[in-house]
C-alpha positions as CSV (number, residue, x, y, z in Angstrom):
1,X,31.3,59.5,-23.8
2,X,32.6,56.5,-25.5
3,X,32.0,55.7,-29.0
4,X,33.0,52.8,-31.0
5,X,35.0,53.9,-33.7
6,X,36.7,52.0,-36.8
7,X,38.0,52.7,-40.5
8,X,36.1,51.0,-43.2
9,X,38.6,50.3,-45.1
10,X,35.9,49.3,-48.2
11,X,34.2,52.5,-48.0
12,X,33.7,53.6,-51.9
13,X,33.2,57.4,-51.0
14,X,34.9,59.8,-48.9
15,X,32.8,60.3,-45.9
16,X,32.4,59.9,-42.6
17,X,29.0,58.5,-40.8
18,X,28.1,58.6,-37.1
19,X,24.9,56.2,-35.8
20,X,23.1,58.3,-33.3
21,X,20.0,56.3,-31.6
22,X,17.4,58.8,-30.2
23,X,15.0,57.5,-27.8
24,X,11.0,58.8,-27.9
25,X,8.1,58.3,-26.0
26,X,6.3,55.7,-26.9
27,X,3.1,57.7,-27.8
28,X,5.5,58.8,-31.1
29,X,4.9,56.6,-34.3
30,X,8.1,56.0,-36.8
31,X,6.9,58.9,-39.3
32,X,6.5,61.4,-36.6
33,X,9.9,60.9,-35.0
34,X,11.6,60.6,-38.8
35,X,10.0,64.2,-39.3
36,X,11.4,65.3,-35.9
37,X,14.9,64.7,-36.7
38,X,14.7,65.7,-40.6
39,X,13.1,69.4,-38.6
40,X,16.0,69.4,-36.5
41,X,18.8,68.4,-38.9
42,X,17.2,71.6,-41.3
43,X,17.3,73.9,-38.3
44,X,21.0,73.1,-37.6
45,X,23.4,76.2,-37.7
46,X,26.3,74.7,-39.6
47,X,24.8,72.6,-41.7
48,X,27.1,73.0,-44.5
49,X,29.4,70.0,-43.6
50,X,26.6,67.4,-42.6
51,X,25.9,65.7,-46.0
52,X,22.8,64.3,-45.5
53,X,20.8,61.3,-42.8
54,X,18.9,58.4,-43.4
55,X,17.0,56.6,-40.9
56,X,17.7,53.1,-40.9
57,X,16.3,51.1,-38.4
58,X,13.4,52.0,-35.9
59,X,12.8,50.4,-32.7
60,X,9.1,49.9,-31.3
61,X,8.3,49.3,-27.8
62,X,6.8,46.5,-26.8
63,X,4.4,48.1,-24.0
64,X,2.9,50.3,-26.9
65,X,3.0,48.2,-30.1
């Protein structure tokens, strides 16, 4: 797997952060698929070095908009 990776050299705090796109069926609205992930990030195992995740962007498709 290949994944773009830089230093941000103007980063104010001392952390990494990874973008992870996950891909639903269309039939799943933005609140429904922010809940999924926040469920499955809560149910991780070692959860004690992820700081946190914030959804940023969300991506409709256009054949059920």
């Amino acid at each position: 797997m290949s994944v773009y990776e830089y230093v941000d050299e103007d980063s104010k705090v001392d952390e990494n952060s990874l973008t992870v796109d996950f891909y639903f069926e269309s039939d799943i609205d933005q609140d429904e698929a922010i809940k999924i992930i926040d469920d499955m990030v809560s149910n991780t195992n070692d959860y004690s070095k992820l700081i946190g995740h914030k959804p940023t962007i969300y991506v409709k498709s256009p054949f059920n908009a």
